[in-house]
N, C-alpha and C positions, 0 to 999 in steps of 0.2 A: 504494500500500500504506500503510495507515495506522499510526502509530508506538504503541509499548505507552501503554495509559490507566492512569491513576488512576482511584478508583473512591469513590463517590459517599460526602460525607458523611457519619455517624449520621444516622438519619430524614430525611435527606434522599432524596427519589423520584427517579427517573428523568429526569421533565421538566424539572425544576428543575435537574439535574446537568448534564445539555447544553446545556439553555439558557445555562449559567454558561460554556461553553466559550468559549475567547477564538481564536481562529483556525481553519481551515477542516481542519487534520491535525487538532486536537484533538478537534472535532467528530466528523468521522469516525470515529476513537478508543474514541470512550465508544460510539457507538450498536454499534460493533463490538463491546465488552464486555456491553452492555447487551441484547444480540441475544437472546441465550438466554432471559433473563427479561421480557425485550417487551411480551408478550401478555398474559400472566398478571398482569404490575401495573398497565399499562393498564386491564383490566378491572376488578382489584379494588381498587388502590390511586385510580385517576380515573375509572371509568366511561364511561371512552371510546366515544362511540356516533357519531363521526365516517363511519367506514366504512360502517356499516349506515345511517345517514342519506343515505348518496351515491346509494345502491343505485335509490330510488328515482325519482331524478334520471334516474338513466342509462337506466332503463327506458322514463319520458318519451321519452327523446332518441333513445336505441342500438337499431334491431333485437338481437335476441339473436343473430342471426346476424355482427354487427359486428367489427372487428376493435379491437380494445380495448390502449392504449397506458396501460399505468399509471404514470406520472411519479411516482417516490420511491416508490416500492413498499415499500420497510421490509422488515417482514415478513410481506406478503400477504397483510393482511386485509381490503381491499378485491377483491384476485381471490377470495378465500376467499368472501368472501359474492354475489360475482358470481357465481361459479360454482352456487351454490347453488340460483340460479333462471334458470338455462339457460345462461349466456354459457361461452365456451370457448375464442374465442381472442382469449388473454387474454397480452401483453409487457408485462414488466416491466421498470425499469431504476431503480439507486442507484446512489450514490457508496460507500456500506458493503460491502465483502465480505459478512462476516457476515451481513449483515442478510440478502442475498439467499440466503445460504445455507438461512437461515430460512424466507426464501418458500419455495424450491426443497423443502423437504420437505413443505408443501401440496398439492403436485402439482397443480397447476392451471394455470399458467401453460406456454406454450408454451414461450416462450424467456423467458430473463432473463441482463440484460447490466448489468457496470456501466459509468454513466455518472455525469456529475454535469451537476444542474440548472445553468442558469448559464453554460453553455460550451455548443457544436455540439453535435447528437445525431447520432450516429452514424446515421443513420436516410434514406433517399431522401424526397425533397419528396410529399406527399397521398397518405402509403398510410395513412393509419388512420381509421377512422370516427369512433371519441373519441379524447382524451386525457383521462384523470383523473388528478386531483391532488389528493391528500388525507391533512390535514396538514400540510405541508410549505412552503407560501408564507406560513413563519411568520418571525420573529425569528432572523437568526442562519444561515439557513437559503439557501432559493431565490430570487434577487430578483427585482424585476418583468419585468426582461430576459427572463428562465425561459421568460414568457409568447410572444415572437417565434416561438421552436425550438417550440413546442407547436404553435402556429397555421400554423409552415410545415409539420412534418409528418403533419396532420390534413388531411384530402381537403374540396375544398369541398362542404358541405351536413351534413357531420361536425358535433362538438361538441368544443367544451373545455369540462370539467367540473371544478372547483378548489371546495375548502372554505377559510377563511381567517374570522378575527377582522375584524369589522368594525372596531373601535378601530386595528389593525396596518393594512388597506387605506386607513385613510383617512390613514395620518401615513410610509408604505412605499413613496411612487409607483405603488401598483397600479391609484389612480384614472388618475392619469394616462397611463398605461400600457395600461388599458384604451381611456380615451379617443382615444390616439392608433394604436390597432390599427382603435377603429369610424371613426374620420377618412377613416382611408386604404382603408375600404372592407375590409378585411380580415375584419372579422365583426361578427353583431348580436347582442342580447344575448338569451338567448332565455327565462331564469328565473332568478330569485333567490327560493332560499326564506326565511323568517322567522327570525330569531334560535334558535337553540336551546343549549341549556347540554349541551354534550359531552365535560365533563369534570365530570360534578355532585357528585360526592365529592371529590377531589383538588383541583378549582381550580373553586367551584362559580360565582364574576363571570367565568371564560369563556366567552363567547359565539360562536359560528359559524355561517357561514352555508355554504350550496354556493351556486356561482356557473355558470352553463350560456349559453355562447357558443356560436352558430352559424360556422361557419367559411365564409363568403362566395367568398373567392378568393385 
């Protein structure tokens, strides 16, 4: 349960407020506070096109028939846009109350449970076709560990699918992290797409990419 937030700056956004958070209850905290208004300044305050940029990805990779594990769900607007072009079963899981509560009035997602990235998933070994992850393997956030628990509960020939700042994977351990999951045979890489600016109003030198790993064994 997360403890009562403070609540952000004058003109200071959303991103920039939790990003400031210094420990892992804090964190929590603000996104819990920040839940209700989410969406709405995402869209208008950063032009966040993260989500709808994945959609694609998955559709490469996922039957629409798949069973679809959304790592950090927020508040569900990557199942929001999944859902939109056929996908249905769709689990979700945070560390924020709130946030999921958020999702939860989307209606789209099957189940939603909290968890936090970074620790055991509650979850049995290769039941899920994808994992998506978007957002979230930022600063402060989910570390490259995250990426083990993704790739034990995604079934072999499944995907992991993550969006992340190329300047944050290269200084985060997610190279290497990556490199040491394709070593041991665990997975290959199966697309990276090109830089794109996903937050072009609010933070417009942000750059992301989606990242789509095949899950081996």
């Amino acid at each position: 349960m997360s403890t009562k937030s403070d609540g952000p700056a004058p003109n200071q956004g959303g991103v920039e407020w939790v990003y400031s958070s210094t420990n892992p209850e804090q964190l929590e905290a603000r996104y819990d506070t920040w839940s209700a208004t989410y969406d709405e300044e995402m869209g208008q305050r950063y032009g966040w096109s993260a989500p709808q940029m994945t959609v694609p990805v998955v559709q490469k990779h996922v039957p629409v028939t798949g069973r679809i594990l959304d790592a950090g769900v927020g508040t569900g607007l990557v199942g929001q846009f999944l859902s939109e072009v056929g996908y249905t079963d769709l689990t979700g899981i945070d560390f924020s109350s709130e946030m999921l509560a958020q999702a939860r009035l989307k209606n789209v997602y099957q189940v939603l449970r909290q968890m936090e990235l970074g620790k055991p998933l509650d979850f049995a070994t290769n039941i899920f076709d994808a994992v998506t992850c978007v957002g979230v393997l930022t600063l402060g956030h989910a570390p490259a560990s995250s990426l083990d628990e993704m790739v034990r509960v995604t079934k072999p020939g499944g995907h992991v699918i993550y969006s992340m700042r190329p300047d944050y994977r290269e200084t985060a351990g997610f190279v290497e992290k990556e490199a040491e999951l394709t070593d041991a045979g665990l997975w290959k890489l199966a697309e990276v797409t090109d830089p794109v600016h996903t937050m072009p109003i609010g933070i417009p030198d942000a750059l992301m990419q989606i990242w789509a790993f095949e899950v081996i064994g």
